[in-house]
C-alpha positions, 0 to 999 in steps of 0.5 A: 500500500502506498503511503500518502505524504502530507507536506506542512506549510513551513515545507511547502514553502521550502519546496516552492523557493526550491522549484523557484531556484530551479527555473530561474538557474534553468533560465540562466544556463539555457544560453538566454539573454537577460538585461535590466537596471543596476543603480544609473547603468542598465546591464545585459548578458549575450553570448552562448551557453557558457561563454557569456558576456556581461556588458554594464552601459550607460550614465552614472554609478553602478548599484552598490551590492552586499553579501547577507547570505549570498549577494544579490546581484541580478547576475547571481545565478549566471556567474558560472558562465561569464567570460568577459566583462565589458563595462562602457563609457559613461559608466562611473563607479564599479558597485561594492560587491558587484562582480564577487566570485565570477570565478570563470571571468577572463577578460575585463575592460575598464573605460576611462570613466570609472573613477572608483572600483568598489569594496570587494568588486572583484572578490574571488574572480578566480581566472582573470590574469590581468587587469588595466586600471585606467587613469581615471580611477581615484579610489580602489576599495577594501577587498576589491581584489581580494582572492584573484588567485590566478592575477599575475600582474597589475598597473596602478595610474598615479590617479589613484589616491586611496587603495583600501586594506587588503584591496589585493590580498591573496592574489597568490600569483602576483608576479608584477606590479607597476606603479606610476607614483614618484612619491609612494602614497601613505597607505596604512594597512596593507593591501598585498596580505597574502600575497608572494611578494618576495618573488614579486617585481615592483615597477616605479618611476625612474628615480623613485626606486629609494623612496620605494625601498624604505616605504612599509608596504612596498619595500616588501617586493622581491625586485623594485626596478626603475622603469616607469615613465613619470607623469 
């Protein structure tokens, strides 16, 4: 004899979010084109299954994210698949937490209008190798990229004024890092913890290597060399 299973309401309300996870991850990896808003920009993912393209356009800041749980960007359920990240001209402000953990992310592009990269922006993003800060940007935000663990090199413009604590810690492969300063910005807390700098090489302006090598964060390089251009 069959047994007749009687569900109570707490478990069909389980069981409802639990159908409702399944369709919207079913959505997602079915290769189609999703798009919305996130603060002043508008954000849409193209591409096939699996090799997705996260394009963020227009005027103004991004939305600014938190992790309560998991975080709530619109992208949540298509991280997993997104390869390029393609920010446009115009868009000011990369929001707090709003790339955390796209793990196969490979390329990003950052346009000359982004002046601040937010806290934890790009937490965890696994396969990007590089990245190109353009000299528009002023402020790096705590944690912005923490655990890139695959990051071998990074160019810093001497636009930047405020790099928070730990904005690169464990970016375990962190091979070069160049800087654009001729003076070393006063930075308090460390921003590299967790990462290899002894094997590391640190690129400074021509006549600036001094100043580097008695400065508490950056004198933690296995190799400064004088080979930047001074702006």
């Amino acid at each position: 004899m069959k047994q007749l299973i009687v569900l109570n309401n707490k478990q069909k309300g389980m069981m409802k979010k639990l159908f409702l996870l399944l369709a919207i991850t079913c959505l997602s990896v079915a290769g189609f084109a999703q798009s919305g808003t996130t603060g002043d920009c508008t954000w849409a993912i193209t591409g096939p299954f699996n090799n997705d393209t996260l394009t963020v356009s227009g005027n103004g800041k991004m939305k600014n994210y938190y992790a309560i749980g998991v975080v709530n960007t619109p992208w949540l359920f298509s991280r997993e698949n997104i390869r390029t990240l393609q920010l446009e001209q115009g868009v000011t402000s990369i929001g707090n937490w709003a790339f955390y953990e796209l793990k196969n992310l490979t390329s990003v592009t950052i346009p000359s209008s982004v002046t601040s990269i937010g806290e934890s922006s790009f937490w965890g993003c696994s396969s990007l190798t590089s990245v190109n800060i353009p000299e528009s940007v002023a402020s790096i935000g705590i944690t912005a990229f923490a655990n890139c663990s695959s990051l071998t090199s990074i160019i810093i413009p001497h636009s930047v004024t405020s790099i928070e604590k730990d904005a690169f810690a464990h970016c375990s492969s962190l091979t070069d890092v160049a800087v654009e300063w001729t003076t070393p910005p006063s930075i308090k807390k460390s921003i590299f913890t967790g990462a290899s700098l002894d094997n590391a090489t640190l690129h400074v302006p021509v006549g600036a290597k001094a100043l580097y090598q008695v400065d508490k964060i950056w004198k933690k390089f296995g190799t400064i060399i004088e080979d930047v251009k001074a702006e």
